[in-house]
N, C-alpha and C positions, 0 to 999 in steps of 0.2 A: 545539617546546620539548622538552628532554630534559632527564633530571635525573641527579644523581650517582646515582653506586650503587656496591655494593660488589664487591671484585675476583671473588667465585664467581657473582654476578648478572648478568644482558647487557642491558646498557643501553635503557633507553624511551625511544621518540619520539613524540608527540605530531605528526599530522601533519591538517591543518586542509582545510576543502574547501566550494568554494561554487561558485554557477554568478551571469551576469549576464549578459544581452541589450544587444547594442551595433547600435540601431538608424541606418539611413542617414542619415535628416534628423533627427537627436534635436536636435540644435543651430543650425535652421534658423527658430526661432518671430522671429527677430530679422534686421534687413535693413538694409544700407548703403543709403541716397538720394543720388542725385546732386546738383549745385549749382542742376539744371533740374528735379528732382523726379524723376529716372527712379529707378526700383528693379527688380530683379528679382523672378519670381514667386516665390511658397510654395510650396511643393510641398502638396498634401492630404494627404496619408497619410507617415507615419513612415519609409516605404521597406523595403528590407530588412532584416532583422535578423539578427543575424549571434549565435548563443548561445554562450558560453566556458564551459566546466567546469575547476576546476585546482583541485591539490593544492600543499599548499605546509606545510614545516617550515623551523627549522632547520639539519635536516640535509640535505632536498636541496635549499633557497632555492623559488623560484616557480616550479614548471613542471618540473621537473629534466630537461637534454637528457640525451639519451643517445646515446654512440658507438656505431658500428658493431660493435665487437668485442664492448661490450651487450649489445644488441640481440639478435648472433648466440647469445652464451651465455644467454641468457633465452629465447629463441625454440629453442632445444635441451630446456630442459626443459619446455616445454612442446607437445613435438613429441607426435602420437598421443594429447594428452588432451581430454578434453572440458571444458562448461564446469559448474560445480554448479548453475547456474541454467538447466536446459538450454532452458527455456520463454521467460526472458530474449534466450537467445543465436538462438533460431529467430525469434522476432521483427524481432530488432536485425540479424543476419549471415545470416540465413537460413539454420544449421547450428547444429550442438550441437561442433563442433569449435573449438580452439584455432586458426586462423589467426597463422602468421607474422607475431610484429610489425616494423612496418617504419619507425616513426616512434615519439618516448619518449609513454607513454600519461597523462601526467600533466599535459598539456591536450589539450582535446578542443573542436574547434569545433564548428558544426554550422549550416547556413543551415537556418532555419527556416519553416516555410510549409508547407501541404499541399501545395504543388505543386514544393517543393523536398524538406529534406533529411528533413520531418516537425518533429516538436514532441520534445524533451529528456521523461523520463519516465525512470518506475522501473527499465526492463527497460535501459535505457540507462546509469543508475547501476549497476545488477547487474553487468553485464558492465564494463566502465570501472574499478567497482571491482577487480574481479577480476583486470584484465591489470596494474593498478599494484602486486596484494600480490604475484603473480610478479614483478614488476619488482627490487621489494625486497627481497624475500627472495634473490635472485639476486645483487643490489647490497650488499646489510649483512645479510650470512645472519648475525652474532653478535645482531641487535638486536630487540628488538620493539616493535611498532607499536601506538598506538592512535589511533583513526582520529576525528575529530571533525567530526560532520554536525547540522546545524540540521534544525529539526521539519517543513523545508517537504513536501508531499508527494509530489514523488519521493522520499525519504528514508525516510518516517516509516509506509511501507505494511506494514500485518499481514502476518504469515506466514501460507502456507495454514494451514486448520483452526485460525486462531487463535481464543483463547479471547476471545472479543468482544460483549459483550450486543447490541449493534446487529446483529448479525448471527442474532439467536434471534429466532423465536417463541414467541409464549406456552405455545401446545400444541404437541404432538409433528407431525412431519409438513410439508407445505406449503413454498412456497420462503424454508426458510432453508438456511444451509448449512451443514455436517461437522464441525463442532471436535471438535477431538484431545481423544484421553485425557489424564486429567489424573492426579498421586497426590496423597493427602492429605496434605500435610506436616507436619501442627498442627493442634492443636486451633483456636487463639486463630486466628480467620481464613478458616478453612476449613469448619469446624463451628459449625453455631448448640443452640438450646436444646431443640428441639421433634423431640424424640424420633427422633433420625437415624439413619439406616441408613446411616453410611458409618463407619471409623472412623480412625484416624491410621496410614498404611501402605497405604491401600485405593487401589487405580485405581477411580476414579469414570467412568464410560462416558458418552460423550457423545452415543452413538447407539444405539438398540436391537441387538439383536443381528437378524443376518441369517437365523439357524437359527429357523425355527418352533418355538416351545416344544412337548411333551408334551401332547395335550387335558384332559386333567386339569390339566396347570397353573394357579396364576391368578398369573403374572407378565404385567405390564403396565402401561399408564398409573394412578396412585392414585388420579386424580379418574374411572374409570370403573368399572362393577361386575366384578364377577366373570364376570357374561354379557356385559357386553359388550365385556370384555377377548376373551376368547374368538372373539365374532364379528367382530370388525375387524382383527384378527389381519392379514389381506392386504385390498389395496385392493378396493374391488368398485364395478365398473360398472354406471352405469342407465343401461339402452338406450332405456328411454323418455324421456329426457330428453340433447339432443342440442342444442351451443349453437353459433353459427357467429360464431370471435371474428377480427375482423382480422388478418394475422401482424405480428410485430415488424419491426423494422427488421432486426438482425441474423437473424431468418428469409429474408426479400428479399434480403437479398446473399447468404445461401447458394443460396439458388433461383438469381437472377443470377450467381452466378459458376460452378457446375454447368451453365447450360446456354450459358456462355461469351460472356453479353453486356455483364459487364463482368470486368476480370483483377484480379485479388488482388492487383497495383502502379496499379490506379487509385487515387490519391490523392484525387480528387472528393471532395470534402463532399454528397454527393444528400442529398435531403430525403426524407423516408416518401414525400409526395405527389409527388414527383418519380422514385423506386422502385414505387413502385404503378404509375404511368403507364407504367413500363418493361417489369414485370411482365405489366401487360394487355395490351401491345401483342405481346407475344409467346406469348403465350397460358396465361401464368403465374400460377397462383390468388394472388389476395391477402387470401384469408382461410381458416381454419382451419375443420374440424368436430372438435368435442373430446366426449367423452363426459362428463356429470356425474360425479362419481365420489364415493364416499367413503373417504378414506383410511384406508388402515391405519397398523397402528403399527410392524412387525416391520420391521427395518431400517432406519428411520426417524429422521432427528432425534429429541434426547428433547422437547426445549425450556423452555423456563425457569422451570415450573410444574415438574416435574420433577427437573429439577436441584436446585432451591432445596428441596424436598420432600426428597431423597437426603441433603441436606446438614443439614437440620434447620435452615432456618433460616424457614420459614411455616408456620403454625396448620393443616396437612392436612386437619385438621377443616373449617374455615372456608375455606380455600381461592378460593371463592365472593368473598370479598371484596379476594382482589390482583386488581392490574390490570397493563398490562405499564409503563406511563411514570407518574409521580405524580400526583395527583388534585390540583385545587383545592380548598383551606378558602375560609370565607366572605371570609375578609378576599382573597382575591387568592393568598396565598400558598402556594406548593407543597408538598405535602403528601408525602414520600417511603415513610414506613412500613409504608406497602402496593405498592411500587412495584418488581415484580420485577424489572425492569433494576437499578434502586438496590441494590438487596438484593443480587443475586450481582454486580453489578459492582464492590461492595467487598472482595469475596474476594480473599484476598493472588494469588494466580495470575491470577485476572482484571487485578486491576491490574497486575501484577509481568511480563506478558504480553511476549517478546521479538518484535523488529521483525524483516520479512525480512531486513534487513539485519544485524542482530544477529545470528539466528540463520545466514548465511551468516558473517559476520565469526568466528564458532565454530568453524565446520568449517575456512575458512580459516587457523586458527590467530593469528589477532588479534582487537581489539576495537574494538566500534563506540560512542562515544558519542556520547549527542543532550545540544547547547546551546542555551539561549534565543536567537531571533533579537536582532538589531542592539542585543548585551549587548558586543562587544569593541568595547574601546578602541585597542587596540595590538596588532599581530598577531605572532607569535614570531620574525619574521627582522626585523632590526635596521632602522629607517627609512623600514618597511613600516606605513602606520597606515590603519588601519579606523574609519570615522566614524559612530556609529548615526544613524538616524533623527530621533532627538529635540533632538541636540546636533552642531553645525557642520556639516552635512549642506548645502554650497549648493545643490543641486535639489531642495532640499525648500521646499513654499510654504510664504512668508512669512504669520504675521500680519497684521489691520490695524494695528496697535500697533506693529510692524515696519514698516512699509509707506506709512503717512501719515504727513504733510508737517509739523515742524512752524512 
């Protein structure tokens, strides 16, 4: 879809994108009989599946080919570069380089199966997306794009350190993980009532700093004292206390693939107990001795008793009385007032929080927006109709009311 504009502005597109699984037997639940009764079998299983990715406007219809002569000019400017999602592209291509495109990127199949081409996924969006905004900007360098992707989750994946309450701890420390700095942009949203230490202008720090403070200092966690900011300061080991925990799964395959009894392209689905057995049989420990420890705070996560505290938005006094998810009242009903997820995940940055994909679509110089699923009717190239869920959808099950006889 593109819209008019004025002669000093360069014209929007509106360019749409979804994926669907086209499996082998999907249309096999039903069978011709013969005049003798003979039928052929069912097959058990659904068969192959084959997954389609495609982009479509517009301005380049479904799938847009592309010539040779393309190709070559697009594949020139993307000679010697890398890709932005470099983590994306060593997954998906096994390198951080631009490969030569040799086919238009604007479908993309993919046989699906562990033991074929793998499963469609984020890092496979990231890049995909990335060889079609070369495509285009190579193709209609005057125009620009905005990019339209539904909430499913290859699409709708946090950016590192993104600002995410599911992702904190209550107290500092322990596995959560890294979110970025943040700045205060406002009072109304950022700032609560309960005598804040942060003020409109300020970068709010999401993790302690990594420099050991001053011994005189008492910067530190608020909910501990002045001593024993001081003593936790760095982590500390008890040797007397010594626990022997199973390793994970993702422990086992590093073991396993180190000592090269399975390769980094085994597609195998193993099970833990089917990796233990592997492990043992070669003489590979499958469990851990880890030291108790208690954590420090110095480089650490802050976590959300902290934050919320910076912000002024919980009684620091009282403190004692948040918890991290809402409480039940009598009647059943949830109770959020004390619920430090609730509390900072109303913060306009927490909510307002852009997607990998957003935040990629920036750099790339376009935009990304997210639409409700199975909301279009009509899709922007003429004759092209998209049917939701709810409304004329034939593989959707019927009703009894639909369905019985009358």
């Amino acid at each position: 879809m593109d819209f008019g504009h004025e002669s000093n502005s360069p014209p929007l597109e509106f360019i749409g994108q979804d994926e669907c699984v086209f499996f082998q037997n999907l249309v096999c639940s039903k069978k011709w009989v013969g005049s003798n009764g003979e039928r052929p079998l069912l097959p058990k299983s659904e068969g192959d599946g084959v997954m389609l990715s495609a982009f479509q406007s517009r301005l380049t219809g479904f799938g847009r080919e592309m010539s040779t002569d393309e190709l070559q000019k697009v594949n020139e400017q993307r000679l010697n570069k890398t890709y932005w999602d470099e983590e994306a592209a060593l997954e998906v291509l096994k390198s951080t380089s631009k490969p030569p495109l040799t086919a238009s990127p604007f479908v993309r199949k993919l046989l699906i199966g562990i033991n074929n081409e793998g499963y469609w996924n984020s890092n496979h969006m990231a890049v995909k997306f990335e060889d079609v905004v070369d495509c285009l900007k190579v193709l209609y360098p005057i125009h620009e794009f905005v990019f339209l992707f539904d909430h499913s989750q290859g699409h709708n994946r946090k950016r590192k350190g993104a600002l995410d309450v599911n992702n904190m701890n209550v107290s500092f420390g322990g596995k959560q993980e890294r979110l970025r700095d943040t700045i205060i942009q406002n009072f109304e949203g950022y700032v609560g009532r309960y005598s804040p230490l942060l003020s409109v202008g300020d970068t709010q720090r999401m993790n302690w700093s990594n420099e050991e403070p001053p011994e005189e200092s008492t910067e530190g966690p608020f909910n501990l004292s002045v001593q024993e900011r001081r003593k936790r300061r760095s982590t500390q080991l008890l040797d007397e206390n010594v626990n022997n925990k199973p390793k994970t799964k993702k422990e086992l395959t590093t073991d396993l693939q180190r000592e090269g009894i399975i390769s980094k392209e085994d597609r195998r689905g193993y099970t833990v107990k089917e990796m233990q057995k592997l492990a043992g049989d070669h003489g590979i420990a499958i469990s851990k001795s880890e030291q108790k420890k208690i954590t420090g705070w110095v480089g650490e996560p802050k976590g959300l008793l902290q934050v919320a505290r910076d912000r002024g938005f919980i009684d620091h006094i009282n403190h004692h009385l948040y918890s991290a998810n809402p409480k039940k009242n009598p009647d059943g009903t949830l109770n959020a007032e004390k619920s430090l997820r609730s509390i900072v995940g109303q913060c306009t940055d927490f909510q307002n929080e852009l997607t990998h994909l957003q935040v990629m679509a920036n750099e790339l110089k376009v935009q990304v927006m997210f639409t409700p699923r199975w909301q279009v009717r009509e899709s922007s190239i003429p004759g092209v109709l998209r049917r939701g869920a709810t409304e004329g959808n034939p593989f959707r099950k019927r009703g009894r009311e639909q369905t019985s006889k009358t």
